[in-house]
C-alpha positions as CSV (number, residue, x, y, z in Angstrom):
1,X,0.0,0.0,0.0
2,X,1.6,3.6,-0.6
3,X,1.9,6.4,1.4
4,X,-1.0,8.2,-0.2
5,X,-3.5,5.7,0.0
6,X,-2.3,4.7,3.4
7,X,-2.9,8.4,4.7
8,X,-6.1,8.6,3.2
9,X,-7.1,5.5,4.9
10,X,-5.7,6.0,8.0
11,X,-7.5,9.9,7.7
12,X,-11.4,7.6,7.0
13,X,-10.3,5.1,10.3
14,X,-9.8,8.2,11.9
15,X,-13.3,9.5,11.6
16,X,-15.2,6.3,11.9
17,X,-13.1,5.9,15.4
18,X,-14.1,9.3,16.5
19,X,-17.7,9.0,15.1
20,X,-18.1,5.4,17.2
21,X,-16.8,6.9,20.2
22,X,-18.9,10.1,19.9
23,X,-21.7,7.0,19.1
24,X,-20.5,5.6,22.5
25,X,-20.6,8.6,24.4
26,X,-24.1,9.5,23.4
27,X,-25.2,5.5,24.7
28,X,-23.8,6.2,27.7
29,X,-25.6,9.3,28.5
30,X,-29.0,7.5,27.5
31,X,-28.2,4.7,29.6
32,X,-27.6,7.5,32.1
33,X,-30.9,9.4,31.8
34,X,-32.8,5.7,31.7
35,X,-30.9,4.9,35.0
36,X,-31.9,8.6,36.5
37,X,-35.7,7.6,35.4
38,X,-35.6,4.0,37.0
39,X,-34.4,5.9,40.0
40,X,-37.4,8.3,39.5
41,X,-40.2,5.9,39.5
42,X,-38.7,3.8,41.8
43,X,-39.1,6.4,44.1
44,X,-42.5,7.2,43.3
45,X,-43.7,3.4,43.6
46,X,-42.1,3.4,47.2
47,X,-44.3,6.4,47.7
48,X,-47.3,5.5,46.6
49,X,-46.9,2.1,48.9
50,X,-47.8,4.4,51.5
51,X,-50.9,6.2,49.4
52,X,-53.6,6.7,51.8
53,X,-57.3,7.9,51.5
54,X,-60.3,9.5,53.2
55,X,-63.1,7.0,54.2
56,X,-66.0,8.2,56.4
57,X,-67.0,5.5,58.8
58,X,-70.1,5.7,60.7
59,X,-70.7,2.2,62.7
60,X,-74.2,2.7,62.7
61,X,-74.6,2.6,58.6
62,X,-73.6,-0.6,57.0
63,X,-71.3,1.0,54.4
64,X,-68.0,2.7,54.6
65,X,-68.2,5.7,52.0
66,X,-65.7,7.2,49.8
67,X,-65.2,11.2,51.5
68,X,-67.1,12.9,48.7
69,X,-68.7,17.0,49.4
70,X,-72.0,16.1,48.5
71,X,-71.7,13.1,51.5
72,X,-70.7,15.7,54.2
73,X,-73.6,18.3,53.4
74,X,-76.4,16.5,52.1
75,X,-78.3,15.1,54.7
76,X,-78.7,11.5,55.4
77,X,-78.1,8.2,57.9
78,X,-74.6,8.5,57.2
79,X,-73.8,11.5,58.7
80,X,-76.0,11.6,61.3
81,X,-78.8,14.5,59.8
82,X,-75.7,16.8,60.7
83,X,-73.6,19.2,58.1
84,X,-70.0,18.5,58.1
85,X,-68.9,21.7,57.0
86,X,-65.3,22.3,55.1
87,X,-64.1,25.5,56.4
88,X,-61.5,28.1,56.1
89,X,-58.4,28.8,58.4
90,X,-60.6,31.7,59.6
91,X,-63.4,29.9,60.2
92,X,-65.4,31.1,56.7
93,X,-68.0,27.9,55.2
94,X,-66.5,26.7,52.3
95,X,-69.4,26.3,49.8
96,X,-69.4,24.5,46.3
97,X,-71.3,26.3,43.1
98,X,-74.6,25.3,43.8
99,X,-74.9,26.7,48.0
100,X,-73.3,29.4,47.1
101,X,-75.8,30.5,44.7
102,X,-78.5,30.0,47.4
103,X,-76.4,31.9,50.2
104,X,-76.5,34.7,47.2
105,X,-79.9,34.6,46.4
106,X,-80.6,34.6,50.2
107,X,-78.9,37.6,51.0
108,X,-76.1,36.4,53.0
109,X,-72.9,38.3,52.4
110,X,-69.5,36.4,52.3
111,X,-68.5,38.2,55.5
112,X,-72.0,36.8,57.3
113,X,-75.3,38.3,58.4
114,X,-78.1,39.0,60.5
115,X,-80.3,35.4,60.3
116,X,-84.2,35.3,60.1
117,X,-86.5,32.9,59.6
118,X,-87.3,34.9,56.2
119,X,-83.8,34.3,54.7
120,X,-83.9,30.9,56.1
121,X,-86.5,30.1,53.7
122,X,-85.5,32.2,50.8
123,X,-81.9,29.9,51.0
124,X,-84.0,26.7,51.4
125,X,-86.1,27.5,48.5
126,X,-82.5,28.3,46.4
127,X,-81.3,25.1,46.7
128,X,-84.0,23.8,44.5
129,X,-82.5,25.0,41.0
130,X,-78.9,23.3,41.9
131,X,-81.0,19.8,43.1
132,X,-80.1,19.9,46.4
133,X,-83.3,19.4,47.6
134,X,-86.3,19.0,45.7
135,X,-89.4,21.8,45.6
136,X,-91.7,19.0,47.9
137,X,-89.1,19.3,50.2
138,X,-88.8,22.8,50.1
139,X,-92.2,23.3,50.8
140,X,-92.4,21.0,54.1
141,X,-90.4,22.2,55.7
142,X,-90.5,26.4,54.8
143,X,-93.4,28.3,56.6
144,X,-93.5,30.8,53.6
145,X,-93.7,29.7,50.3
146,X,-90.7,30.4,48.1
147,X,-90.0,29.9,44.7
148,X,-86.7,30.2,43.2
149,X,-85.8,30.5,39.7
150,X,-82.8,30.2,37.7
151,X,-82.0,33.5,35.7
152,X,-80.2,33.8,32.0
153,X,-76.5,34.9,33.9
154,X,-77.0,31.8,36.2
155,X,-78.1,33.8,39.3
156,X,-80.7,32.8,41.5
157,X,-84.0,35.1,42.2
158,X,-86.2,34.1,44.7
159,X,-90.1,35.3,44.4
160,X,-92.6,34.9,47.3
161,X,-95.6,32.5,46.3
162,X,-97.7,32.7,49.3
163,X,-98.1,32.5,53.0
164,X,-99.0,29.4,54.7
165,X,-99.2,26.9,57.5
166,X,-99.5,23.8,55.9
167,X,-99.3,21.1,58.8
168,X,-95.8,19.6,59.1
169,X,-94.0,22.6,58.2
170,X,-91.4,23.1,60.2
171,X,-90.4,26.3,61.7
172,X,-87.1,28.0,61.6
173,X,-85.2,27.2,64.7
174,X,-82.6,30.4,65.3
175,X,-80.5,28.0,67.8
176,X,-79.6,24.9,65.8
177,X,-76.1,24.7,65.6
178,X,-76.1,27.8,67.7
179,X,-76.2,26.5,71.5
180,X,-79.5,24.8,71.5
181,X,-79.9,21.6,72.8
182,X,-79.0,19.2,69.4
183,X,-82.1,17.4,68.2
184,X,-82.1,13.9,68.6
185,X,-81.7,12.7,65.3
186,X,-79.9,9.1,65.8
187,X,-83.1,7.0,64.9
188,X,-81.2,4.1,63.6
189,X,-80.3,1.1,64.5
190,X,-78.4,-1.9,63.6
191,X,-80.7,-5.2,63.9
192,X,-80.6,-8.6,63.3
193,X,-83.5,-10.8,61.9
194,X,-84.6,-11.5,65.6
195,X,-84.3,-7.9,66.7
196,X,-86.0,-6.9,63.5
197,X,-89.0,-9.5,64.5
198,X,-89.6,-8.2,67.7
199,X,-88.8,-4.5,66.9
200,X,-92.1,-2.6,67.7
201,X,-92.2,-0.3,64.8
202,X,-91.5,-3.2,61.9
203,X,-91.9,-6.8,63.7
204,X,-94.8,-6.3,65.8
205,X,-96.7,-4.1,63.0
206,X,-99.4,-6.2,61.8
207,X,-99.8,-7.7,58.4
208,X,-102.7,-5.7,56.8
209,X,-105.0,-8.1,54.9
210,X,-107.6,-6.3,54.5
211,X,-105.8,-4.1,52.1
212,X,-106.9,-7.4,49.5
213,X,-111.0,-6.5,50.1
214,X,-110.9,-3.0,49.4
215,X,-112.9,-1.7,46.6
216,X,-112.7,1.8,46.3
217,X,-110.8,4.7,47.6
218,X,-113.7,6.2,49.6
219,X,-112.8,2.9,51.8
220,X,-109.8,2.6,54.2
221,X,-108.8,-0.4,55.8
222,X,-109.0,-1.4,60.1
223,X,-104.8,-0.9,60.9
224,X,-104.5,1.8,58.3
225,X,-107.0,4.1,60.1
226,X,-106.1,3.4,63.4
227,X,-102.0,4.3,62.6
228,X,-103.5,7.1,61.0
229,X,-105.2,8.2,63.9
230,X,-102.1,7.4,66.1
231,X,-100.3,9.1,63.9
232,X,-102.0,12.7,64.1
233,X,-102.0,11.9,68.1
234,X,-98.3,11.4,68.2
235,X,-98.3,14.7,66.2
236,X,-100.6,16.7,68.3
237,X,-99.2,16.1,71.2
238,X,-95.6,16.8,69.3
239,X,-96.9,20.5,68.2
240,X,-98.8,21.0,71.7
241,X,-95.2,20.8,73.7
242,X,-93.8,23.1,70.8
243,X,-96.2,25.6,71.6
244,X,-96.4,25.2,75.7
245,X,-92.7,26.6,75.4
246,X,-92.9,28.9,72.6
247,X,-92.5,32.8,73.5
248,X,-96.0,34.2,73.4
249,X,-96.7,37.2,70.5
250,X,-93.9,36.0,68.7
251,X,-94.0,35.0,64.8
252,X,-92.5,31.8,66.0
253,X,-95.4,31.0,69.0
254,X,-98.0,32.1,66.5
255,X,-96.5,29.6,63.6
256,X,-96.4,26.8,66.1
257,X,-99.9,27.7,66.8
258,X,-101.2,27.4,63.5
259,X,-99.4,24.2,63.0
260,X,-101.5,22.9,66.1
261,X,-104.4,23.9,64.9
262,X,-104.1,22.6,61.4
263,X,-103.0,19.0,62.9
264,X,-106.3,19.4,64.8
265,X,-108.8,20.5,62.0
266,X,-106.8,17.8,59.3
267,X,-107.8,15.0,62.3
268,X,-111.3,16.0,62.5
269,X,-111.6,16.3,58.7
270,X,-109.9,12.5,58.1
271,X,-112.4,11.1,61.6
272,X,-115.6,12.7,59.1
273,X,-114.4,11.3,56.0
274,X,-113.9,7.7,57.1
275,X,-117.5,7.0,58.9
276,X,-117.8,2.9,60.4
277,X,-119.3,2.0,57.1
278,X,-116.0,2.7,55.1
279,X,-113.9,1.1,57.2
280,X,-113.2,-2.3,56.3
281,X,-111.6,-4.9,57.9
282,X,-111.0,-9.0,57.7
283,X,-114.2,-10.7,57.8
284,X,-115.8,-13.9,57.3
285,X,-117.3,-13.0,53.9
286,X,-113.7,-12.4,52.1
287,X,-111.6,-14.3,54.7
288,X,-111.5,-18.2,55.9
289,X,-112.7,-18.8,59.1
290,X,-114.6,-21.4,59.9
291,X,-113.1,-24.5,59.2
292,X,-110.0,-26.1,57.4
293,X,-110.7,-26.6,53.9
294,X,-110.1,-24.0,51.5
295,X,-113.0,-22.5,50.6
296,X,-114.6,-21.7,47.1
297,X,-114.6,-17.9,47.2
298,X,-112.6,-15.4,49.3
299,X,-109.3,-15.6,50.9
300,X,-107.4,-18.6,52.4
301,X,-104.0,-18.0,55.2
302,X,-102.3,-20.6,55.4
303,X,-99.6,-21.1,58.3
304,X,-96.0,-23.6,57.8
305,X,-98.6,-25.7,56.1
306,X,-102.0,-25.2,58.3
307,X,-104.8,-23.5,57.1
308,X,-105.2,-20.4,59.5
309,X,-109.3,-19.9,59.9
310,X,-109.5,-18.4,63.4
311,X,-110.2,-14.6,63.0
312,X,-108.2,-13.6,65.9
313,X,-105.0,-15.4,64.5
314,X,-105.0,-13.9,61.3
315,X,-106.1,-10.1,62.4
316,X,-103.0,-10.3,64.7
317,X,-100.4,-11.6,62.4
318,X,-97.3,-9.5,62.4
319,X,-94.4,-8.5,60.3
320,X,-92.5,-10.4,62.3
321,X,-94.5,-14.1,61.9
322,X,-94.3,-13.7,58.1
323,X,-90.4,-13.5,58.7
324,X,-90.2,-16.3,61.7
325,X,-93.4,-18.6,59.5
326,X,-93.9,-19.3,55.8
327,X,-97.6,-17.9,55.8
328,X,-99.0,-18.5,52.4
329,X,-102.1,-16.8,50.5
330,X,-104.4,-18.5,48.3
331,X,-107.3,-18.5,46.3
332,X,-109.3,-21.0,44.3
333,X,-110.5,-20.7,41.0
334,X,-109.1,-16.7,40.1
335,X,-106.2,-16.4,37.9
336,X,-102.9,-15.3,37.9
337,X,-103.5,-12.0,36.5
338,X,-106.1,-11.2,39.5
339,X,-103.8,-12.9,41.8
340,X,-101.0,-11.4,41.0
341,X,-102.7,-8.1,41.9
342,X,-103.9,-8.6,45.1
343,X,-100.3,-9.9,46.1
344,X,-99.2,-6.3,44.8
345,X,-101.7,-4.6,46.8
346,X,-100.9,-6.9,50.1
347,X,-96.8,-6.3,49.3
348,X,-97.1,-2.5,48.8
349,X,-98.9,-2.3,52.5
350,X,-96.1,-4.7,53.6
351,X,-93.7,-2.9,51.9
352,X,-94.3,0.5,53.4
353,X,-94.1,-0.6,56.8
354,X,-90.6,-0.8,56.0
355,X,-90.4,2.9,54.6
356,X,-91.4,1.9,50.8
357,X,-92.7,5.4,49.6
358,X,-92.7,6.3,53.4
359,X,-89.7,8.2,53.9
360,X,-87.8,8.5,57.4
361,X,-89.5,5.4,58.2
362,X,-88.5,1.6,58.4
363,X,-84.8,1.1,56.5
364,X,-85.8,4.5,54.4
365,X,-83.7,6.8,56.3
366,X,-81.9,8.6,53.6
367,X,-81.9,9.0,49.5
368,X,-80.0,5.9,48.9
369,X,-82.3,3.3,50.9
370,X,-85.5,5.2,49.5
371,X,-84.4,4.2,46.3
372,X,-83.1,0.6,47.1
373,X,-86.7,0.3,48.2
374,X,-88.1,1.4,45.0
375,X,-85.8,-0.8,43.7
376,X,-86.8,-4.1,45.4
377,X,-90.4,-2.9,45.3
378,X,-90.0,-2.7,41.1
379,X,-87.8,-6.4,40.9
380,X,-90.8,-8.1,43.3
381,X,-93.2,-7.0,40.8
382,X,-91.6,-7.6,37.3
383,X,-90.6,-11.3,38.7
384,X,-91.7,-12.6,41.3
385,X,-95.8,-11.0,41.3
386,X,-95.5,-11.6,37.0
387,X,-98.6,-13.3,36.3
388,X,-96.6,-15.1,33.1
389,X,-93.9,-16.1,35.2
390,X,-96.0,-18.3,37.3
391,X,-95.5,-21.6,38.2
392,X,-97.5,-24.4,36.6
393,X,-96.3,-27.8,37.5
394,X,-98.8,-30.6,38.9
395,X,-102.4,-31.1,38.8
396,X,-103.2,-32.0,43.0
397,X,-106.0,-30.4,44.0
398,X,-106.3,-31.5,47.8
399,X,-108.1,-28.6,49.8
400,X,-107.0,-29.3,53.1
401,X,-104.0,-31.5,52.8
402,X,-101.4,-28.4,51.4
403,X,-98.8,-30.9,50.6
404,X,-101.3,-32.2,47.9
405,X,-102.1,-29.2,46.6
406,X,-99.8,-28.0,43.4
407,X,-100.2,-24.9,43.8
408,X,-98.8,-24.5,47.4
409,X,-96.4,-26.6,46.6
410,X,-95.4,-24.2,43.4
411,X,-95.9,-21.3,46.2
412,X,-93.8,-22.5,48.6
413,X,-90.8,-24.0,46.8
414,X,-90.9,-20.9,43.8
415,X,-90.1,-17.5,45.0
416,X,-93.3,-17.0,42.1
417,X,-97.1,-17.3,42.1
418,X,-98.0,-21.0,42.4
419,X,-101.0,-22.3,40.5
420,X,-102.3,-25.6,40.0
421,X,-105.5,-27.6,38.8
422,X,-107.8,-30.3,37.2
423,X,-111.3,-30.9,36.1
424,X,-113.3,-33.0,39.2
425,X,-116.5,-34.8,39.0
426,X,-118.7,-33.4,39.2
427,X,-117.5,-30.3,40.2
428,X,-115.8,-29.1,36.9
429,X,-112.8,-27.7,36.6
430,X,-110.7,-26.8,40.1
431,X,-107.8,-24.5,40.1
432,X,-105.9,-23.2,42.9
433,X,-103.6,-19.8,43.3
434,X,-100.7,-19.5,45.7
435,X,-97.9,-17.2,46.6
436,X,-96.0,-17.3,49.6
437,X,-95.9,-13.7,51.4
438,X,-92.8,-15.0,53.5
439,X,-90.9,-15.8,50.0
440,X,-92.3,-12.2,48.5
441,X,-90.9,-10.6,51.6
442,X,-87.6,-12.4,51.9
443,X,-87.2,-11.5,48.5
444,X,-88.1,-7.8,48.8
445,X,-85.3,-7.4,51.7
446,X,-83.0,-9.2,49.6
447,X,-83.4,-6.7,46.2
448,X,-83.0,-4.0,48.9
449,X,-79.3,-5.1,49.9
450,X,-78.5,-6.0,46.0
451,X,-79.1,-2.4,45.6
452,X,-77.3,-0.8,48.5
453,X,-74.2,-3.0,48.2
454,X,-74.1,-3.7,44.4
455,X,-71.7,-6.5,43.4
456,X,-70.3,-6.9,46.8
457,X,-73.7,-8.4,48.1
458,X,-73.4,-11.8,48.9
459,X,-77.0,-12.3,48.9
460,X,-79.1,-13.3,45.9
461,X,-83.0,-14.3,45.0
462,X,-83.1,-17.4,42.7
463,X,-86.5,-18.7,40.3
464,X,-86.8,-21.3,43.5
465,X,-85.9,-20.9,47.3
466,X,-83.5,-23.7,47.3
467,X,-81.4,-21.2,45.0
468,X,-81.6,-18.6,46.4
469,X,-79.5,-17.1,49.1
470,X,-81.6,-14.7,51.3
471,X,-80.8,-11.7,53.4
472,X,-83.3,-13.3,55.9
473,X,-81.3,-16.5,56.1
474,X,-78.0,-15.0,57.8
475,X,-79.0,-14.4,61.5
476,X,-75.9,-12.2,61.5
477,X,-77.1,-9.5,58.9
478,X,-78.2,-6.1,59.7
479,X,-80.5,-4.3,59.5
480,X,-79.8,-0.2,59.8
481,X,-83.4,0.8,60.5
482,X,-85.5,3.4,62.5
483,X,-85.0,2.7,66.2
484,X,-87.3,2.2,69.0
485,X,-89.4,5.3,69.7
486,X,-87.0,8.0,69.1
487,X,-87.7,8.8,65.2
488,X,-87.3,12.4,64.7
489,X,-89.4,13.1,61.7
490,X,-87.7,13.1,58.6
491,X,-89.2,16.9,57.8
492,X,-87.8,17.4,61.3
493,X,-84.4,15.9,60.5
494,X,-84.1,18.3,57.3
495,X,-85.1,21.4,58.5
496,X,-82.8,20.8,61.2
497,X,-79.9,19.9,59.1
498,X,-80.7,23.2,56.7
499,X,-81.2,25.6,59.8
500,X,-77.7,24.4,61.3
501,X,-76.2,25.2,57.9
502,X,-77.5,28.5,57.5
503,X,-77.3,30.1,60.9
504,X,-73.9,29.1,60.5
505,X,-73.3,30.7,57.5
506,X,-74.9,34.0,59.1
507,X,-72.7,33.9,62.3
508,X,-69.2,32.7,59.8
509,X,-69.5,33.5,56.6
510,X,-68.7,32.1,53.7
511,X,-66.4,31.5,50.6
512,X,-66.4,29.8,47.5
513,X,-64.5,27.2,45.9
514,X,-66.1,25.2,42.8
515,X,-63.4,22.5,42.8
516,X,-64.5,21.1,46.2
517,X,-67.0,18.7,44.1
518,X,-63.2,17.0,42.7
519,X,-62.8,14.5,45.4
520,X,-58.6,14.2,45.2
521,X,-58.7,18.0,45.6
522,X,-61.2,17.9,48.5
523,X,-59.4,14.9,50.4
524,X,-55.6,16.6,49.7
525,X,-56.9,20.1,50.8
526,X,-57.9,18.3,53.6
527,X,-54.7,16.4,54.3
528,X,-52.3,19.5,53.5
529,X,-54.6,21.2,56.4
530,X,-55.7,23.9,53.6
531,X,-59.1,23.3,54.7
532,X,-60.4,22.6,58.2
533,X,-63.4,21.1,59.5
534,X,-66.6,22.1,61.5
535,X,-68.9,20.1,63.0
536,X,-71.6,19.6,65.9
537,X,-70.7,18.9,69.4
538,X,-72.2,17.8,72.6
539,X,-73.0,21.1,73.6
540,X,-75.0,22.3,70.3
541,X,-72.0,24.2,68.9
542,X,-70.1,23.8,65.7
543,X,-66.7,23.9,66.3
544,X,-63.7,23.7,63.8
545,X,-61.3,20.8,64.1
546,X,-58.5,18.9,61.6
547,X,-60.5,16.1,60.0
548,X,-59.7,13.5,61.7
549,X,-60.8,14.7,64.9
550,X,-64.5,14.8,63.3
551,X,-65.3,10.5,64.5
552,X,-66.3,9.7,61.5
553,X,-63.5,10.4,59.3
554,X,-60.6,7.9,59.0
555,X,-57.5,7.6,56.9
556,X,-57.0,4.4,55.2
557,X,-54.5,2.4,52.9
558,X,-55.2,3.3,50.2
559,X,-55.0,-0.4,48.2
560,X,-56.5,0.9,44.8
561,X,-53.8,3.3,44.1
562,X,-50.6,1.3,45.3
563,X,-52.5,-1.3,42.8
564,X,-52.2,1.6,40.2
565,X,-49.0,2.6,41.2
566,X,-47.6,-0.7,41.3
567,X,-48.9,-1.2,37.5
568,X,-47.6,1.8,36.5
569,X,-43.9,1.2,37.7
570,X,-44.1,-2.2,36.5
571,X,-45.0,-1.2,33.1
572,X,-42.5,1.7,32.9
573,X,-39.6,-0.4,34.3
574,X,-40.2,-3.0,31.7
575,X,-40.2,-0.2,28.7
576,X,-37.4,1.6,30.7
577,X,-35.6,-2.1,31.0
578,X,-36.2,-2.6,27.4
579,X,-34.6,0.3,26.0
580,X,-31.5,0.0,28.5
581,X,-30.8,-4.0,27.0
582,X,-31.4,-1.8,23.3
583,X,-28.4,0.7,24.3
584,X,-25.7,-2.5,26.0
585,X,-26.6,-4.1,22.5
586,X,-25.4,-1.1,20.3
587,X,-23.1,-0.4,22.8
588,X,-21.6,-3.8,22.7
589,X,-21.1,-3.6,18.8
590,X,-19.8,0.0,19.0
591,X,-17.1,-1.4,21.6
592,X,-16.2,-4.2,18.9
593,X,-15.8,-2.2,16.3
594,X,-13.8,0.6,17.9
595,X,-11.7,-2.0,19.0
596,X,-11.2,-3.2,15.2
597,X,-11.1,0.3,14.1
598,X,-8.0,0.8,17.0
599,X,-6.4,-2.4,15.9
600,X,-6.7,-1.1,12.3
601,X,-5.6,2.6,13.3
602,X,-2.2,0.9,14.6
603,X,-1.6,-1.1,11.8
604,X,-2.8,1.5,9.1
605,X,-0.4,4.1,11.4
606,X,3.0,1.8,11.7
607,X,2.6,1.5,7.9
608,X,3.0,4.9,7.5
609,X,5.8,5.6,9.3
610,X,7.8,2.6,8.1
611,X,6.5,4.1,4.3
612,X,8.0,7.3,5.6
613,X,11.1,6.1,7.1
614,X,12.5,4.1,4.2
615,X,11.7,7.1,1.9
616,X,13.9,9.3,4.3
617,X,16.5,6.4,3.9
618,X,16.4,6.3,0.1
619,X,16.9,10.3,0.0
620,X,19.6,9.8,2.5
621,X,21.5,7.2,0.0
């Protein structure tokens, strides 16, 4: 090789060795920055492993609830009737978009006010446009009627509509949350299936069969009129008390008067509307009594496999025996159609007892269990009352003998109507309708925990009973319900909640801050001690405390996001990992052939100066 082509090819082994080891350098620094990111999100993954979360946990409500705005200040079960208001280092209420529209529309400045029971019910009837509450609920519980309406800028004006007493309003009390003694709003309890049976506001409330012989609306049944008449005692005496320590020639003294008064007149209107001759109640006529064989016409009760016929026993059957009994109703020769309507009728009266369409009453103690009611109410009728899904099988006939007749059978091992029949000499054609009131109820309470619990219920109602797993078969389940004797009404329980809430907001102020419906931002401005809390104590004031120090608000693991995190890390470690074994490879061949290139370079260099040397030597000769 000569000296010219050995310089020009030492000159391109040159560049090729510098451009490798540039190659080499620029490897290196990726492998650095990958190795500076594994570092990163290792750091965040051992971070995350101690992620925790906001839970509110109240013993007394089955459920342990994501911390959401709308659970501390909308009133319910779960927080006791009580606001659990987010509050400023100052001690300003915190409001999202929709209460602080109503504080606006009600005149209360962000720096407070001077409270009335006027703005009290201008700010109740504001929270209707932002669905807070809903205009029926406005209206029980304001003593003036408000309507408020939405405007084109997204303001709030509030009209007057009129003035009136309507009975169960509920006044505007100035001291709630203010000093005065705190209502008594805990009305649940927790109770098992026994509890439940012998509880005297669910178990020992009597099954009312006579809602099946009812033919008009003019009529009202025996136990319907009697509770309602309770009722309107219970209520009298209630609004009496509130007036005995009312201050006399006040608005508030003559507001609880009128109340009284109303409760009085609405009794005495409902005692004239009902006379003795439309009330109806369980009689021979439409009911068995008189011996034990079912009978061609009416009703037949039939007890764990005994036909009931002694009046006494079945006008004082309970709640509580169709839970502890399988107490079966049947007809002979209706349909299903006809018997699948007065199963609905008889259901719906059961039903209620256990607040269905009777809210603050029963397990209906806040928006959530009113409509899991609904709910179970809706799934007892589209399957289990379906006249087409009845049950068909077997021709037995037997009219005392219950295991021989088909259509108790059906009834009692179908959580459907039962029917059976056959043509008999020479009686003609027999047929027999069943369903099991015991099965319908089991069943209702069962679609009621399906909905409260969604896919974590364990609890399930099958076509027949032997696949079905109900609520009513664990002894251990509970059952968050009113308690014994201390229900607060539920127009009570709002009014109370709304009146806390407002004459706080008069005494405090108030800012705003949309982004508390985001629940990250609410729980971390919590955490970072941004925000504090205010809630009710002992002595009827609110007082401002770090969340934790509330009782019902706990920090827990948080297993969902170290489950996100730890996806997260593993997926970017393996990328991270993948690019890193990319780089050693070129890395690796850049290494070989530098050290071919260097090899080379010598070689390619000792040529040239041997070149150069003997042509120094031949110019020296």
């Amino acid at each position: 090789m000569g000296l010219a082509t050995s310089q020009a090819r030492f000159l391109c082994i040159t560049a090729r060795k510098a451009d490798c080891e540039y190659k080499s350098t620029e490897l290196a620094q990726q492998k650095l920055e990958i190795t500076n990111q594994l570092s990163d999100i290792s750091a965040n993954y051992a971070n995350a492993m101690n992620s925790t979360k906001l839970v509110w946990k109240n013993d007394l409500v089955k459920n342990d609830y994501g911390l959401t705005y709308n659970l501390l200040m909308t009133p319910s079960a779960a927080n006791d009737y009580n606001p659990y208001m987010v509050t400023t280092s100052s001690g300003a209420i915190v409001l999202n978009s929709e209460y602080a529209a109503a504080a606006k529309a009600a005149g209360i400045s962000k720096a407070g006010g001077i409270s009335s029971a006027d703005g009290r019910d201008k700010f109740i009837a504001a929270l209707v446009p932002g669905g807070i509450v809903t205009q029926d609920t406005a209206n029980s519980i304001m003593t003036t009627d408000y309507v408020a309406t939405k405007m084109d800028d997204g303001t709030l004006k509030v009209d007057k509509a009129n003035t009136s007493a309507t009975t169960g309003n509920v006044g505007w009390n100035s001291g709630a949350g203010m000093g005065s003694t705190p209502l008594d709003k805990n009305s649940v309890d927790g109770l098992d299936i026994s509890a439940l049976i012998t509880s005297d506001l669910i178990g020992k409330q009597l099954v009312d069969w006579a809602q099946l012989i009812t033919t008009s609306s003019e009529q009202i049944t025996s136990a319907k009129y009697d509770s309602t008449i309770k009722d309107y005692d219970v209520q009298i005496k209630k609004a009496a008390t509130a007036l005995q320590y009312a201050e006399a020639n006040t608005d508030d003294y003559k507001v609880k008067e009128a109340t009284l008064n109303a409760l009085k007149d609405e009794k005495a209107k409902f005692i004239a509307k009902y006379p003795k001759d439309k009330i109806v109640d369980v009689d021979r006529n439409s009911f068995q009594m008189d011996n034990n064989s079912i009978h061609d016409t009416g009703f037949t009760v039939v007890s764990n496999g005994t036909i009931t016929y002694d009046e006494d026993t079945i006008k004082k059957m309970t709640i509580g025996d169709l839970l502890s009994s399988n107490i079966v109703l049947m007809t002979q020769n209706q349909s299903a159609d006809k018997m699948s309507k007065y199963a609905t009728e008889l259901m719906e009266s059961i039903a209620s007892i256990f607040g269905y369409r009777n809210s603050g009453h029963g397990l209906n103690m806040d928006s959530k269990s009113n409509e899991a009611l609904e709910f179970a109410m809706t799934m007892v009728k589209n399957i289990n009352l379906k006249a087409s899904n009845a049950i068909t099988q077997g021709t037995s006939v037997d009219d005392k003998a219950m295991t021989n007749n088909s259509a108790y059978v059906n009834a009692n091992d179908y959580n459907r109507i039962g029917t059976g029949g056959k043509y008999v000499f020479p009686k003609g054609p027999v047929s027999y309708q069943a369903v099991s009131v015991s099965n319908l109820l089991s069943s209702f309470l069962t679609y009621y925990d399906n909905y409260m619990n969604g896919n974590s219920s364990a609890y399930v109602v099958g076509k027949r009973v032997d696949t079905s797993a109900f609520v009513t078969d664990d002894r251990n389940y509970r059952y968050f319900a009113e308690a014994e004797g201390t229900a607060t009404s539920q127009k009570a329980k709002l009014a109370d909640f709304y009146d806390q809430l407002y004459n706080n907001l008069c005494e405090k102020g108030w800012r705003e801050d949309s982004a508390l419906q985001d629940n990250e931002y609410l729980e971390n401005a919590l955490k970072t001690g941004r925000y504090a809390m205010s809630s009710l104590h002992e002595d009827g004031y609110f007082y401002q405390t770090r969340y934790n120090e509330t009782g019902y608000i706990v920090e827990k693991t948080d297993s969902d996001a170290i489950a996100r995190a730890e996806a997260e890390f593993t997926q970017k470690k393996a990328e991270l990992t993948y690019k890193e074994d990319a780089i050693d490879m070129k890395s690796k061949k850049l290494d070989a052939e530098i050290s071919s290139l260097s090899t080379e370079y010598d070689t390619v260099k000792q040529l040239i100066s041997k070149s150069i040397e003997k042509t120094f030597q031949m110019f020296q000769n």
